[in-house]
N, CA and C atoms of all chains as a GROMACS GRO file, in nm:
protein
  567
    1UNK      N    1  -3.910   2.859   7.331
    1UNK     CA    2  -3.882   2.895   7.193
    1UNK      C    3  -3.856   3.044   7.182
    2UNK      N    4  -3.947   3.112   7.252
    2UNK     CA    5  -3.934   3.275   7.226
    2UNK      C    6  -3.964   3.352   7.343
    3UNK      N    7  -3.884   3.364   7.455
    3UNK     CA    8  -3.900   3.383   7.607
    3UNK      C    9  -3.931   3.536   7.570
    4UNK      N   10  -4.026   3.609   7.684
    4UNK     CA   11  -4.024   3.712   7.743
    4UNK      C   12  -4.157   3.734   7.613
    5UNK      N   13  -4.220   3.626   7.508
    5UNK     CA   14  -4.377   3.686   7.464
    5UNK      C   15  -4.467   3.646   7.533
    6UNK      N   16  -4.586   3.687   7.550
    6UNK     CA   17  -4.681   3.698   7.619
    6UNK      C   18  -4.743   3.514   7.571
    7UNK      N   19  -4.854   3.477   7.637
    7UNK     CA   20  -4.910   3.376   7.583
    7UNK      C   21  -4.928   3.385   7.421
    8UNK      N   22  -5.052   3.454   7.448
    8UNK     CA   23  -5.114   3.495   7.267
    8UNK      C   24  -5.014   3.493   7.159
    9UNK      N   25  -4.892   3.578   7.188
    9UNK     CA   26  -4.796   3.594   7.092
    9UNK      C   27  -4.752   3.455   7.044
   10UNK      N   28  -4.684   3.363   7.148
   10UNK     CA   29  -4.638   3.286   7.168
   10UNK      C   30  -4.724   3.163   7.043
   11UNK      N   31  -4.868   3.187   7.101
   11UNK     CA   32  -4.966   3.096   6.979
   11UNK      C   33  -4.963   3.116   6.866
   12UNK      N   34  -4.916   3.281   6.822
   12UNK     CA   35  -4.963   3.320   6.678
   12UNK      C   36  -4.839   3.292   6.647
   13UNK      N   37  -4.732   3.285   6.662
   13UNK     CA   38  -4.549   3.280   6.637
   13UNK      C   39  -4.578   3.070   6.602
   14UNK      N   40  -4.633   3.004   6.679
   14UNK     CA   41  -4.587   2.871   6.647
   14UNK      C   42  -4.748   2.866   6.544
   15UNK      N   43  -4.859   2.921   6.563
   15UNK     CA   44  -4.901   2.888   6.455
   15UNK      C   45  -4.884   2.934   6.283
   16UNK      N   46  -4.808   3.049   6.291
   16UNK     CA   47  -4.749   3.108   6.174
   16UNK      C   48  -4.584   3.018   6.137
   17UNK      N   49  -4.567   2.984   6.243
   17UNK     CA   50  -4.442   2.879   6.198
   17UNK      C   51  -4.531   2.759   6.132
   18UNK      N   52  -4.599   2.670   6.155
   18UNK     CA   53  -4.688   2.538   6.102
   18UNK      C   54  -4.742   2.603   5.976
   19UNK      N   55  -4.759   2.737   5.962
   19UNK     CA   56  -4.825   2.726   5.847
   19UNK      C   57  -4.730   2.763   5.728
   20UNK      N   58  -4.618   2.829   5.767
   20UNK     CA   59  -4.437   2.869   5.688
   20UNK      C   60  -4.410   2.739   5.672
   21UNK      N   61  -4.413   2.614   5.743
   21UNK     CA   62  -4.358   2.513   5.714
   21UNK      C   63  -4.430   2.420   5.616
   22UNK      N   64  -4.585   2.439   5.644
   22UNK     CA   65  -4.626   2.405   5.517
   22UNK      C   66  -4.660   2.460   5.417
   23UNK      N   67  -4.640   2.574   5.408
   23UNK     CA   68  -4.604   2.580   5.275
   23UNK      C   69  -4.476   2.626   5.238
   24UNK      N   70  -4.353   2.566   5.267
   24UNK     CA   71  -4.204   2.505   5.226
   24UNK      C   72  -4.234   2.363   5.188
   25UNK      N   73  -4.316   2.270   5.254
   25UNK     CA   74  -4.365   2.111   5.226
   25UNK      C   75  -4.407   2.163   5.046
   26UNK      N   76  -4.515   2.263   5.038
   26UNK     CA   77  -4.534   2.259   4.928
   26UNK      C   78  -4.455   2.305   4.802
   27UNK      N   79  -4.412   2.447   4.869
   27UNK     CA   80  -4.346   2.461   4.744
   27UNK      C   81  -4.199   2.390   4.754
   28UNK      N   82  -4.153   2.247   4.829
   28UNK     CA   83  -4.057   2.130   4.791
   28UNK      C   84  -4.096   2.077   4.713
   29UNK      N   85  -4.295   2.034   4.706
   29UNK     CA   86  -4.304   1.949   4.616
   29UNK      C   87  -4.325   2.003   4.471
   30UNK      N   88  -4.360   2.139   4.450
   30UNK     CA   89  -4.354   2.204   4.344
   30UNK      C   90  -4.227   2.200   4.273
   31UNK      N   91  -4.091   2.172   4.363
   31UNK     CA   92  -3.971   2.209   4.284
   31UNK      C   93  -3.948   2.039   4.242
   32UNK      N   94  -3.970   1.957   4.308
   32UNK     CA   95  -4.004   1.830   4.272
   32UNK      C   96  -4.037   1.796   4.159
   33UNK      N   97  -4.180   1.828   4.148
   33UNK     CA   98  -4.248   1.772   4.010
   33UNK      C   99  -4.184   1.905   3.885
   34UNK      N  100  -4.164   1.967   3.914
   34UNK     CA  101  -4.095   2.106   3.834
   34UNK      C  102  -3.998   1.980   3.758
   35UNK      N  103  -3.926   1.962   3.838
   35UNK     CA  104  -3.799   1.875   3.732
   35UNK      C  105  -3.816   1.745   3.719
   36UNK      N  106  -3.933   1.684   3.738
   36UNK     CA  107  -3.950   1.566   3.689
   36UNK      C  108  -4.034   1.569   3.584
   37UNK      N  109  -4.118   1.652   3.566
   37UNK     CA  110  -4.226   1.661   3.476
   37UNK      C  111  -4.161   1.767   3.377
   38UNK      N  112  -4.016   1.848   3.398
   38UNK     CA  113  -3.935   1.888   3.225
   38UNK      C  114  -3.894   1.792   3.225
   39UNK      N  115  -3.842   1.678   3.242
   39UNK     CA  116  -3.738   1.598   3.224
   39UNK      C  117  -3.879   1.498   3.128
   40UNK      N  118  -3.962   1.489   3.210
   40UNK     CA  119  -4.088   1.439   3.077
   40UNK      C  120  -4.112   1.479   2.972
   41UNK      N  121  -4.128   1.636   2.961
   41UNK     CA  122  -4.241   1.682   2.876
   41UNK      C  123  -4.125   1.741   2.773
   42UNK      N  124  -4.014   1.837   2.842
   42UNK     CA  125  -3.947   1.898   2.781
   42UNK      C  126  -3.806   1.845   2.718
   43UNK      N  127  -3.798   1.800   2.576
   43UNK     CA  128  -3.700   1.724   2.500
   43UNK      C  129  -3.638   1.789   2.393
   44UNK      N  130  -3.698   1.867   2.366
   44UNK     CA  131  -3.615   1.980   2.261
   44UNK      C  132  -3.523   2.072   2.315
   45UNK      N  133  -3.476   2.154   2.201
   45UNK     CA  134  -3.392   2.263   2.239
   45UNK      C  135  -3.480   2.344   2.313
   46UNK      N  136  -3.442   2.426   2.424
   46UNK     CA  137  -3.538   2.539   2.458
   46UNK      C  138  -3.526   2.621   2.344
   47UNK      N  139  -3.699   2.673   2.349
   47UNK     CA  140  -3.715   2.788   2.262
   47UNK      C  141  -3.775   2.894   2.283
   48UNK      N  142  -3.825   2.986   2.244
   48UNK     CA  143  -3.843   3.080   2.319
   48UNK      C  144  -3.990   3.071   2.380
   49UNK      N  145  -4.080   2.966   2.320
   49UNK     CA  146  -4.198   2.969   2.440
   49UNK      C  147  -4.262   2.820   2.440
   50UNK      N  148  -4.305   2.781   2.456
   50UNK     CA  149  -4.366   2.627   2.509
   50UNK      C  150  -4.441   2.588   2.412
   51UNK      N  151  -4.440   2.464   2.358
   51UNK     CA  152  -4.586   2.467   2.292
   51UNK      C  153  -4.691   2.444   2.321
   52UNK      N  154  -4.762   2.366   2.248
   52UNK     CA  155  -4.927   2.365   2.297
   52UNK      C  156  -4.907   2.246   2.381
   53UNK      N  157  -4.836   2.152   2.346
   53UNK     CA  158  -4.818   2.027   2.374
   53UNK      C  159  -4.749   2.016   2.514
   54UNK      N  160  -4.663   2.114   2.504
   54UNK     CA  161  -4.541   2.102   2.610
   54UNK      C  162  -4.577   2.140   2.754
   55UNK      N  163  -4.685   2.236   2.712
   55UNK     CA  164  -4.772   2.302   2.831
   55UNK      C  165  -4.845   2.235   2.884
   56UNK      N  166  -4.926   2.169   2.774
   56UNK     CA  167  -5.063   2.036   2.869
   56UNK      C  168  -4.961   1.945   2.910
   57UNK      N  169  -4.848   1.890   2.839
   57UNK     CA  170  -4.807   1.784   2.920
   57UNK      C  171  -4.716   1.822   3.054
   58UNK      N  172  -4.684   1.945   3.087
   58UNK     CA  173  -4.649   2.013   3.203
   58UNK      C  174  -4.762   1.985   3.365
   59UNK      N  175  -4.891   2.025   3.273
   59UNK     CA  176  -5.014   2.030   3.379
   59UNK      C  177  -5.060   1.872   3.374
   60UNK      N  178  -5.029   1.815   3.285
   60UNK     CA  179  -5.100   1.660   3.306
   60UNK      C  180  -5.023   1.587   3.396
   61UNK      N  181  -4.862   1.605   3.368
   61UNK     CA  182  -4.787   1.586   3.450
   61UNK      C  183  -4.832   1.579   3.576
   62UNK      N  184  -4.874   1.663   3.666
   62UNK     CA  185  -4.908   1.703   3.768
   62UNK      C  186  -4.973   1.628   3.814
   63UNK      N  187  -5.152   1.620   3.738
   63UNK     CA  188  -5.226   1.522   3.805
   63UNK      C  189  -5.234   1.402   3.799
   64UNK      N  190  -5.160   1.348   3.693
   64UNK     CA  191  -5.151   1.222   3.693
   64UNK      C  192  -4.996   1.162   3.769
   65UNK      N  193  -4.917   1.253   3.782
   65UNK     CA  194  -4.805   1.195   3.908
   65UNK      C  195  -4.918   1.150   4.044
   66UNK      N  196  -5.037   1.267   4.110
   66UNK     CA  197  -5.083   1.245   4.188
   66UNK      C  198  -5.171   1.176   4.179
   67UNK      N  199  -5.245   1.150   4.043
   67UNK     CA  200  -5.307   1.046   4.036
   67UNK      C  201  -5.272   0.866   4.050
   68UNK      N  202  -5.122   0.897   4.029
   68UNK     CA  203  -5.063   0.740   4.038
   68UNK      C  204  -5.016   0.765   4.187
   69UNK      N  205  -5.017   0.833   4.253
   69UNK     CA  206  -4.974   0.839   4.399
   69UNK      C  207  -5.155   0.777   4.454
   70UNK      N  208  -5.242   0.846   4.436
   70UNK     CA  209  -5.361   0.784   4.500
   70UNK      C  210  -5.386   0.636   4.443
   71UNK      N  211  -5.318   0.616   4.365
   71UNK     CA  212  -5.362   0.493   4.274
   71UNK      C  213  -5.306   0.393   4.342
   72UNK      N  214  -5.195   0.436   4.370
   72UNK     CA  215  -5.135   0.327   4.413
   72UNK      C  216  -5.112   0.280   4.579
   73UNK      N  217  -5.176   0.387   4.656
   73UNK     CA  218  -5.177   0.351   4.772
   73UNK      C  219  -5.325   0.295   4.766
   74UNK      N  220  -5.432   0.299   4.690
   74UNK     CA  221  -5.526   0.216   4.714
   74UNK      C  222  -5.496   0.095   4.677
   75UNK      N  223  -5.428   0.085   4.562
   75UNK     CA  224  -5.399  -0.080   4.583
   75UNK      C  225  -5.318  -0.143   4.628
   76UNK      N  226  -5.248  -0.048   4.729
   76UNK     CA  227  -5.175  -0.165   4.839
   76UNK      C  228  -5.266  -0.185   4.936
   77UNK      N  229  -5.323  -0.064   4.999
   77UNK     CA  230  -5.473  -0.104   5.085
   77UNK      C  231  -5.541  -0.212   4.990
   78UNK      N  232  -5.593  -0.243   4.914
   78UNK     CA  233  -5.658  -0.360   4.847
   78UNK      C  234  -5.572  -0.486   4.904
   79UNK      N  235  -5.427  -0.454   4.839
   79UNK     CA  236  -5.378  -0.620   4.854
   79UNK      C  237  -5.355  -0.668   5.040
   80UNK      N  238  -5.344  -0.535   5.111
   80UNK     CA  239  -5.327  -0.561   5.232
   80UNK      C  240  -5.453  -0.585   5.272
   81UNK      N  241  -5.621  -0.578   5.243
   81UNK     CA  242  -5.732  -0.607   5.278
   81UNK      C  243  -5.736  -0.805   5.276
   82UNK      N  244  -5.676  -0.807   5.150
   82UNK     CA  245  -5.690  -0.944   5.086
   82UNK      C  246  -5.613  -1.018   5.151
   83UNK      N  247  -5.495  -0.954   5.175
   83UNK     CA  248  -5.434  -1.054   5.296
   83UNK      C  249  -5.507  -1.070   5.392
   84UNK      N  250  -5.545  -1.002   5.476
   84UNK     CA  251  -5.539  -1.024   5.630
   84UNK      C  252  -5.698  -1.103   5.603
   85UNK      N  253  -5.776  -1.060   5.508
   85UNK     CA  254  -5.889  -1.165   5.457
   85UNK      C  255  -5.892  -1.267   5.422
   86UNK      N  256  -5.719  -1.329   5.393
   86UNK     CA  257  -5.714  -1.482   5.362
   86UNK      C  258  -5.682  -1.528   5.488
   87UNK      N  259  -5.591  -1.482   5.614
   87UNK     CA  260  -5.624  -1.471   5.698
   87UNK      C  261  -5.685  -1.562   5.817
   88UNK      N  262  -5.796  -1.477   5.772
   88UNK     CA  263  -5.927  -1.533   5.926
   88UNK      C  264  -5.995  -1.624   5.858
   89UNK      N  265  -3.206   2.620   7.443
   89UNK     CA  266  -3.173   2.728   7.369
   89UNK      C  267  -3.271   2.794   7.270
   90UNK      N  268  -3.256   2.924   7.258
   90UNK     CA  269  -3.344   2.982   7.173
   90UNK      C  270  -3.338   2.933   7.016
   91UNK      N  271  -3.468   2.948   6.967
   91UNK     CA  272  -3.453   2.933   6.827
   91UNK      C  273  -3.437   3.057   6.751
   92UNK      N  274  -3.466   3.231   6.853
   92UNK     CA  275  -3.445   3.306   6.730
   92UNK      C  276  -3.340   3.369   6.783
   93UNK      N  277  -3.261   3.323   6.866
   93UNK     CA  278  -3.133   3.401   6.943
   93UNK      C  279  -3.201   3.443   7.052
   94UNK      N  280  -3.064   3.447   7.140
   94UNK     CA  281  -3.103   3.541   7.267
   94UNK      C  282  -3.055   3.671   7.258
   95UNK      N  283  -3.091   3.719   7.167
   95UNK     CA  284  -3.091   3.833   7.208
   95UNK      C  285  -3.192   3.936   7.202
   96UNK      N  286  -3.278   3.835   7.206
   96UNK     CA  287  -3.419   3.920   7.247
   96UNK      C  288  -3.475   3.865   7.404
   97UNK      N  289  -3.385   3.877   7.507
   97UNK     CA  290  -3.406   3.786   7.609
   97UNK      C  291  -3.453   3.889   7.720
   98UNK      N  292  -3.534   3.977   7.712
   98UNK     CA  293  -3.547   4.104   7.772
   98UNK      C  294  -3.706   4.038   7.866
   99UNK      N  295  -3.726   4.088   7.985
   99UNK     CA  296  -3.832   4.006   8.041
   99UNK      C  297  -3.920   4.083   8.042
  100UNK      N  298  -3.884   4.227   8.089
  100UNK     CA  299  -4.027   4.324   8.102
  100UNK      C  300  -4.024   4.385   7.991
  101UNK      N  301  -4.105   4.337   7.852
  101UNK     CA  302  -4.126   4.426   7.729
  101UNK      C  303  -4.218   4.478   7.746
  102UNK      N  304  -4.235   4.625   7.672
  102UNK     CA  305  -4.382   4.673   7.651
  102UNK      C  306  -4.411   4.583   7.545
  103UNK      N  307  -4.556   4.629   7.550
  103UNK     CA  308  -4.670   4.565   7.400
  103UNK      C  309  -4.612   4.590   7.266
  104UNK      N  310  -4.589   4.714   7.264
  104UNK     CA  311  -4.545   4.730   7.124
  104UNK      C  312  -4.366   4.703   7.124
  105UNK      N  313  -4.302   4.681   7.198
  105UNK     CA  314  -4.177   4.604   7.215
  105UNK      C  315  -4.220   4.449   7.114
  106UNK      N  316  -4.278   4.436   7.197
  106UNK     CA  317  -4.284   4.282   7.135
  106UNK      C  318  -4.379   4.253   7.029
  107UNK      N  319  -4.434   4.325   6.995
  107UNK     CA  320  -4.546   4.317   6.843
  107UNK      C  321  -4.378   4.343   6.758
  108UNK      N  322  -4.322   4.440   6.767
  108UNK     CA  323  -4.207   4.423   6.713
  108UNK      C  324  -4.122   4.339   6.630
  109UNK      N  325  -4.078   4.253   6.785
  109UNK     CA  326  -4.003   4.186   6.770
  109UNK      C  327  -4.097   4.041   6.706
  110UNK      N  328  -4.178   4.021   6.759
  110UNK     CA  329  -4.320   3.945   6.696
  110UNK      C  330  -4.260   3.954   6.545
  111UNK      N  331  -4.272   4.076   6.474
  111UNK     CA  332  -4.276   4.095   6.302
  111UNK      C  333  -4.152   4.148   6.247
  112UNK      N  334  -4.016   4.115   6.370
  112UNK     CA  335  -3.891   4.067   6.304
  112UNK      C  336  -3.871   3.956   6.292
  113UNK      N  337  -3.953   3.875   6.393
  113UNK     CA  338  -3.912   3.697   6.402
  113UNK      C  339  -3.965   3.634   6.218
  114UNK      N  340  -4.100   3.692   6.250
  114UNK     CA  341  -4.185   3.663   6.036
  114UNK      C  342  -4.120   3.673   5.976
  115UNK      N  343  -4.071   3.814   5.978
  115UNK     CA  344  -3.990   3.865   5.852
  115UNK      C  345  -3.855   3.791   5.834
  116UNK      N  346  -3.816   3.753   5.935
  116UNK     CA  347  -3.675   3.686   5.917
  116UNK      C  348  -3.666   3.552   5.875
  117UNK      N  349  -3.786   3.504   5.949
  117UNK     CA  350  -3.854   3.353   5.879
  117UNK      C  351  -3.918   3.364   5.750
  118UNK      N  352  -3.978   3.461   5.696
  118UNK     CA  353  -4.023   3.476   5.543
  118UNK      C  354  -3.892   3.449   5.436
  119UNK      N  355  -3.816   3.567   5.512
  119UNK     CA  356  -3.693   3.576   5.448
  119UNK      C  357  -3.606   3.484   5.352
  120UNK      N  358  -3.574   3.350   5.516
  120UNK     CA  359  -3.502   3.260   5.448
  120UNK      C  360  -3.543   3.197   5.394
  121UNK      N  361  -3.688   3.122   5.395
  121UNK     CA  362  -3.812   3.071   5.288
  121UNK      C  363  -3.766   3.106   5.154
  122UNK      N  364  -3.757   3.221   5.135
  122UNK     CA  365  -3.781   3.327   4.963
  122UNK      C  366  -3.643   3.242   4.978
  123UNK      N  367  -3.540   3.292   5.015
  123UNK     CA  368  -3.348   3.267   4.992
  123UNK      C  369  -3.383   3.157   4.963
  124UNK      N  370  -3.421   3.021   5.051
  124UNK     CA  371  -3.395   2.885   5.025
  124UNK      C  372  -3.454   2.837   4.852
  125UNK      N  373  -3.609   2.912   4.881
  125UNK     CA  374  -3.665   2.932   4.775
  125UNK      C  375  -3.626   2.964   4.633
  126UNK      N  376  -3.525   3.081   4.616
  126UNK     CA  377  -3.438   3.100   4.510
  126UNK      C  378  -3.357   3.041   4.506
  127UNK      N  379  -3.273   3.009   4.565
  127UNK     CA  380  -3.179   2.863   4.588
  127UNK      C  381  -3.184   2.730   4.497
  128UNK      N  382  -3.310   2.682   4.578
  128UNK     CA  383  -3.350   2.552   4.467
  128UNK      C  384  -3.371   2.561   4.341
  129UNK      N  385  -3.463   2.722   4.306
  129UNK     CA  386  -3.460   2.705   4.189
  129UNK      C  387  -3.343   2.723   4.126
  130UNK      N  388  -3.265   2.802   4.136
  130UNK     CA  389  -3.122   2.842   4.067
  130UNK      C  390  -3.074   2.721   4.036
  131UNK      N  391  -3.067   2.654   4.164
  131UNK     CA  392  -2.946   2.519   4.148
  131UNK      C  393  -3.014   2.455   4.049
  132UNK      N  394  -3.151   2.448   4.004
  132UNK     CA  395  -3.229   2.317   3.900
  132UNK      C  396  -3.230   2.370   3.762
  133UNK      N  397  -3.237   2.530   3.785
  133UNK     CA  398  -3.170   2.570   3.644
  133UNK      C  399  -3.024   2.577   3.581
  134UNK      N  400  -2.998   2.526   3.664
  134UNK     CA  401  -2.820   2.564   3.608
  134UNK      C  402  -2.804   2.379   3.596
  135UNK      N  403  -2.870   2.274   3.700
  135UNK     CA  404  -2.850   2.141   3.630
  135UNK      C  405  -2.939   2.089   3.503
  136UNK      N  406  -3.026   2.148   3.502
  136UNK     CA  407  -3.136   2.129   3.380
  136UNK      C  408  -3.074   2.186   3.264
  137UNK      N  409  -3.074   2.329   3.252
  137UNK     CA  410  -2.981   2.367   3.191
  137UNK      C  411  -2.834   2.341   3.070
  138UNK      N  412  -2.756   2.320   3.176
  138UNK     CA  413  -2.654   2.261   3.175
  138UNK      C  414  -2.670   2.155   3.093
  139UNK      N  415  -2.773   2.096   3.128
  139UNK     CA  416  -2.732   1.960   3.046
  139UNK      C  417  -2.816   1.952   2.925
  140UNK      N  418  -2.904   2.076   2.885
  140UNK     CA  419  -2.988   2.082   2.764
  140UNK      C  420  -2.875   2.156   2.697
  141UNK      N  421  -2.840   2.260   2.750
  141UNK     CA  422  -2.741   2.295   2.622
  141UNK      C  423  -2.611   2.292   2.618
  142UNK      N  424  -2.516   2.250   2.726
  142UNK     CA  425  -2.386   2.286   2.708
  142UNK      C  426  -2.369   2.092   2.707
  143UNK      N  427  -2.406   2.023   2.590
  143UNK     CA  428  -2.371   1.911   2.534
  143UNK      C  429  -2.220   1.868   2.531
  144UNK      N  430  -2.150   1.958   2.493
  144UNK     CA  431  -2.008   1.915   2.440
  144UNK      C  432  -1.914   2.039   2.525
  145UNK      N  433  -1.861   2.027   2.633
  145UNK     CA  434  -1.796   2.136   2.689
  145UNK      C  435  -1.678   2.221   2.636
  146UNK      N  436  -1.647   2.302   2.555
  146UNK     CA  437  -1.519   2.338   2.477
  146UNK      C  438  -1.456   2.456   2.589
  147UNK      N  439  -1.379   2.544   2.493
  147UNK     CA  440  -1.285   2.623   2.618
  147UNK      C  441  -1.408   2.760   2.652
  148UNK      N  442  -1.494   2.778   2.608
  148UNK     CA  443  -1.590   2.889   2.650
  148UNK      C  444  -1.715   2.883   2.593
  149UNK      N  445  -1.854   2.909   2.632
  149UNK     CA  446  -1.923   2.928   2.628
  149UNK      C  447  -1.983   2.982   2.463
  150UNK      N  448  -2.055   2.942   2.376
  150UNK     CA  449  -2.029   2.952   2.234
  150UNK      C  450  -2.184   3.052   2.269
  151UNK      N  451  -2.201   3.157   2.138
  151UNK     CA  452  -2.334   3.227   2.172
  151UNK      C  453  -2.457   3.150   2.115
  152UNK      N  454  -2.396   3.009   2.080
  152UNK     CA  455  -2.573   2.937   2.045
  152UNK      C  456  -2.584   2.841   2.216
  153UNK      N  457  -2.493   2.848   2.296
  153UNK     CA  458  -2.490   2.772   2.407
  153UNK      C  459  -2.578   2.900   2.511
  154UNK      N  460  -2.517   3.029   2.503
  154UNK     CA  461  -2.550   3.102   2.575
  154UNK      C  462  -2.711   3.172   2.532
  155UNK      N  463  -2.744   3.177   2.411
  155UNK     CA  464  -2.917   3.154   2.361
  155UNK      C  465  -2.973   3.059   2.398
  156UNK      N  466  -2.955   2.957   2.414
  156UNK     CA  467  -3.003   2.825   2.448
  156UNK      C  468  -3.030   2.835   2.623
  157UNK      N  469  -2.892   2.874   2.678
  157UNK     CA  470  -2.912   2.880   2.827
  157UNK      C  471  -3.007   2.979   2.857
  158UNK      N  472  -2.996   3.143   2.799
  158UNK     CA  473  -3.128   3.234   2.863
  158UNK      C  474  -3.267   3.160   2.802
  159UNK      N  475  -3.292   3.084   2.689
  159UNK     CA  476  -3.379   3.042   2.646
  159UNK      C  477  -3.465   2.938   2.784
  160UNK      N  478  -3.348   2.856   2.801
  160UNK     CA  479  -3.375   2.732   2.924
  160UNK      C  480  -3.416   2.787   3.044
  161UNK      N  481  -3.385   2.888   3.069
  161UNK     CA  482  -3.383   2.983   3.171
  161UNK      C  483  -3.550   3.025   3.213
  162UNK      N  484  -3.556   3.078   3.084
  162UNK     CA  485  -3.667   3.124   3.092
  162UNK      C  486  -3.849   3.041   3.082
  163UNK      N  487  -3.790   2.885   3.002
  163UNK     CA  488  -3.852   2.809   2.998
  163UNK      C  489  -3.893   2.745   3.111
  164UNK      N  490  -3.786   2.704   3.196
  164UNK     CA  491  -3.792   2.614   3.354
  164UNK      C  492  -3.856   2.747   3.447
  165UNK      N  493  -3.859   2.884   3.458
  165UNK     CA  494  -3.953   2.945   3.524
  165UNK      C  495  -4.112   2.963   3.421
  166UNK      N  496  -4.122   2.905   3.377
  166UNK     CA  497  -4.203   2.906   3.316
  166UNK      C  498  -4.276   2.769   3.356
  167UNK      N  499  -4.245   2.679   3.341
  167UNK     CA  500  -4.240   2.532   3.366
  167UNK      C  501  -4.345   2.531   3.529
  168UNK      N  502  -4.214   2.598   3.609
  168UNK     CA  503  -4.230   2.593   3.722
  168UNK      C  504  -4.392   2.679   3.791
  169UNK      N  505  -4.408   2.789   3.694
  169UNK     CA  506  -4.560   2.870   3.734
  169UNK      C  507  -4.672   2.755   3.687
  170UNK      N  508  -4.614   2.680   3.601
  170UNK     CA  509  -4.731   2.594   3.537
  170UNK      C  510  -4.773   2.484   3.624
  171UNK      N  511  -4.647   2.424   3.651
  171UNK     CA  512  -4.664   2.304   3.771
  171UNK      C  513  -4.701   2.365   3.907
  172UNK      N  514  -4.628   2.482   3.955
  172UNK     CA  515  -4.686   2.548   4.024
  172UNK      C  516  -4.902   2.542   4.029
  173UNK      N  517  -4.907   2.628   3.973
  173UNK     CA  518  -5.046   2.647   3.894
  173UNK      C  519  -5.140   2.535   3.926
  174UNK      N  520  -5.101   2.431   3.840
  174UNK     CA  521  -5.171   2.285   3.852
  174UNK      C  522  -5.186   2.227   3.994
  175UNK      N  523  -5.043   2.220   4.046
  175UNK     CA  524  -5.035   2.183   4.171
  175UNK      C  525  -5.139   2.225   4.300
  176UNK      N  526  -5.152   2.381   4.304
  176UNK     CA  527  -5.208   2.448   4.406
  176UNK      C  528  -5.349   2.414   4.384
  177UNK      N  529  -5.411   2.436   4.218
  177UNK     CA  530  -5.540   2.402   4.201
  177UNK      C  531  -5.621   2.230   4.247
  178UNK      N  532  -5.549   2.173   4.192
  178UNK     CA  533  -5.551   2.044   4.261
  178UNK      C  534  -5.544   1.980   4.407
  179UNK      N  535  -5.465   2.067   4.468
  179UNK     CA  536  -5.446   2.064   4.639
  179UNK      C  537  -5.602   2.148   4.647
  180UNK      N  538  -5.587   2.240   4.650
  180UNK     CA  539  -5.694   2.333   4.698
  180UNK      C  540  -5.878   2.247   4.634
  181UNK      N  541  -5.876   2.085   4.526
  181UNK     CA  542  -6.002   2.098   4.497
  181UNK      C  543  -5.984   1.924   4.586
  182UNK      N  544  -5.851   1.880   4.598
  182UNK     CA  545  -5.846   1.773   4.662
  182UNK      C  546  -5.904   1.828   4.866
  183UNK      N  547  -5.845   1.947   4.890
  183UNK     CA  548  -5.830   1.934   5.041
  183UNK      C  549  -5.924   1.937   5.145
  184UNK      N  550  -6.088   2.016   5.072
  184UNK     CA  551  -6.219   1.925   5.134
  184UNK      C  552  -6.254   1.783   5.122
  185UNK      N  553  -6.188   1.711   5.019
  185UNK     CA  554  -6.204   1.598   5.052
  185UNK      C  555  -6.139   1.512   5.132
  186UNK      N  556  -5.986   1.551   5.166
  186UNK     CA  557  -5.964   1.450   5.223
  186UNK      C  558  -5.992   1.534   5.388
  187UNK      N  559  -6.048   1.670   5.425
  187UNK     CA  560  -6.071   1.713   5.557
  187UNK      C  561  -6.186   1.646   5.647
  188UNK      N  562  -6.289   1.592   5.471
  188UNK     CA  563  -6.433   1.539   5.517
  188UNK      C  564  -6.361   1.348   5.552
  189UNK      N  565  -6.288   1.326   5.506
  189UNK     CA  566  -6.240   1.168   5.551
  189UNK      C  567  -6.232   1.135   5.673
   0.00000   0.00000   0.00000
């Protein structure tokens, strides 16, 4: 990858790459929910500042996208338990 | 093949040769991060945008289209510190839990 660095270098270069790459993973998913959660919350004309409303539903946005992401991989683990339990 | 070019293909570096080149390789990798980084957002403000205020396309840009656009502008970075915000706090109260799993 990077001839002529020493070992050490070599570790801190791919472990500073793993950690640049995740956080590009994150801030993808920031630009992600960014435009899915205006496309929710935000329906008016822009104006010049957010309301009260527009703001919580910005941040609720958030945890409840990830809340239906945990939600819903537990209940495919559920229905896949129940299968393989009808099963045996 | 190299990933940061060869043209750092030099075999006998000194130490501080290569601490160097070490914190041109970051910097150049920070770099395009931020670029790509401004990138996405630009492109999501100009389609978000776009389609909040320039409704009806005529031969130029009208000044309640162009209030509306710095308005949108300023709203979607705004948007974005918030989801931002939420996001990181939530990772950061989720990520002992799922380290202890």
């Amino acid at each position: 990858m990077a001839e002529g660095f020493d070992e050490a270098t070599q570790k801190e270069l791919a472990t500073f790459m793993d950690n640049e790459r995740a956080r590009a993973r994150v801030n993808q998913s920031i630009h992600t929910l960014t435009s899915m959660c205006w496309d929710k919350c935000v329906t008016g004309t822009p104006s010049t500042s957010f309301s009260r409303s527009e703001e919580s539903c910005l941040a609720n946005c958030v945890d409840r996208f990830l809340d239906t992401s945990l939600f819903l991989v537990k209940r495919i683990e559920q229905s896949r338990q129940e299968m393989t339990g009808s099963q045996l | 093949m190299s990933l940061f070019g060869s043209s750092f293909s030099g075999s006998s570096a000194s130490p501080a040769d290569m601490a160097a080149r070490k914190e041109a390789i970051m910097a150049s990798v920070r770099g395009e991060i931020a670029l790509a980084n401004a990138q996405e957002l630009m492109n999501k403000t100009n389609e978000k945008c776009f389609e909040k205020c320039v409704t009806k396309p005529s031969t130029s840009l009208s000044s309640s289209e162009q209030t509306c656009l710095s308005r949108c502008l300023d709203r979607y970075m705004e948007a974005f510190n918030i989801v931002s915000k939420a996001y990181t706090a939530r990772i950061s109260k989720e990520a002992p839990l799922l380290a202890s799993q």
